[in-house]
N, C-alpha and C positions, 0 to 999 in steps of 0.2 A: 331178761333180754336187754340186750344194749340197744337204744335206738341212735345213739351220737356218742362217738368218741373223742372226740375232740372239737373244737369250737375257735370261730377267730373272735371271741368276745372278748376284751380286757374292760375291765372295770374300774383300773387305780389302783393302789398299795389297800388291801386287805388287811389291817392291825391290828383287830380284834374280832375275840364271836359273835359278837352284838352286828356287826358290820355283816362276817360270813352270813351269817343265819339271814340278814335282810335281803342280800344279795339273791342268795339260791331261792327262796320264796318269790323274788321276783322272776328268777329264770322258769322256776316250777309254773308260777300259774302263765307265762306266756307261751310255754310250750306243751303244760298238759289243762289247763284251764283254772278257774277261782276255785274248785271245789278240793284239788291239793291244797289248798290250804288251810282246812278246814279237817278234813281223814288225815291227815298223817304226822299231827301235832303231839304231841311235844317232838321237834327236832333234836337230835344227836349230833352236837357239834364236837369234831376230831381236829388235833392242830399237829401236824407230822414236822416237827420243829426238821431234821433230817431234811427233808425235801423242800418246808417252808410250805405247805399249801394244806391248805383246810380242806377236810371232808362234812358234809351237810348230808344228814341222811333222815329222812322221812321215820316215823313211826308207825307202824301198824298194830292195830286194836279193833275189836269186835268179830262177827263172826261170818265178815263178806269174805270172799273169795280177794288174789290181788297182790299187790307190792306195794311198793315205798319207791318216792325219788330221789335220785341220789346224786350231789355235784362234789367236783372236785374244782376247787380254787387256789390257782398260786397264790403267795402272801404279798409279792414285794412288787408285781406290775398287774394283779387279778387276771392273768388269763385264764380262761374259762377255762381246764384241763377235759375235762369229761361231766357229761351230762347221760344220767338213767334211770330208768325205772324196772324196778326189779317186777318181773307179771311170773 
């Protein structure tokens, strides 16, 4: 389920995964709380060289019920594209 599709967040020029990955961690636990950050590690960080904007997506492991969250970040002024979590 998509709870946000779009977002007026911009963050700055995004130029690395080291960066994406800190970013969406921080968007994650402010809009689903501290414990994403802790269920859905190790992140999958995607670079769409094409569009210029990173995908960050959650991992799922164990044998709860549930989703992963998931952001879309431009590269070159970090607009927030999209923010979700998959249920």
């Amino acid at each position: 389920m998509t709870e946000e599709f779009s977002s007026d967040i911009y963050l700055g020029e995004v130029s690395n995964a080291s960066e994406a990955k800190k970013y969406a961690e921080e968007i994650w636990i402010s809009k689903y709380g501290a414990k994403v950050k802790w269920k859905n590690r190790p992140y999958q960080i995607f670079y769409d060289e094409k569009n210029r904007a990173w995908l960050i997506h959650g991992s799922f492991w164990g044998n709860s019920f549930g989703g992963v969250p998931n952001v879309i970040i431009r590269e070159f002024d970090g607009k927030v594209l999209a923010v979700w979590h998959d249920k």
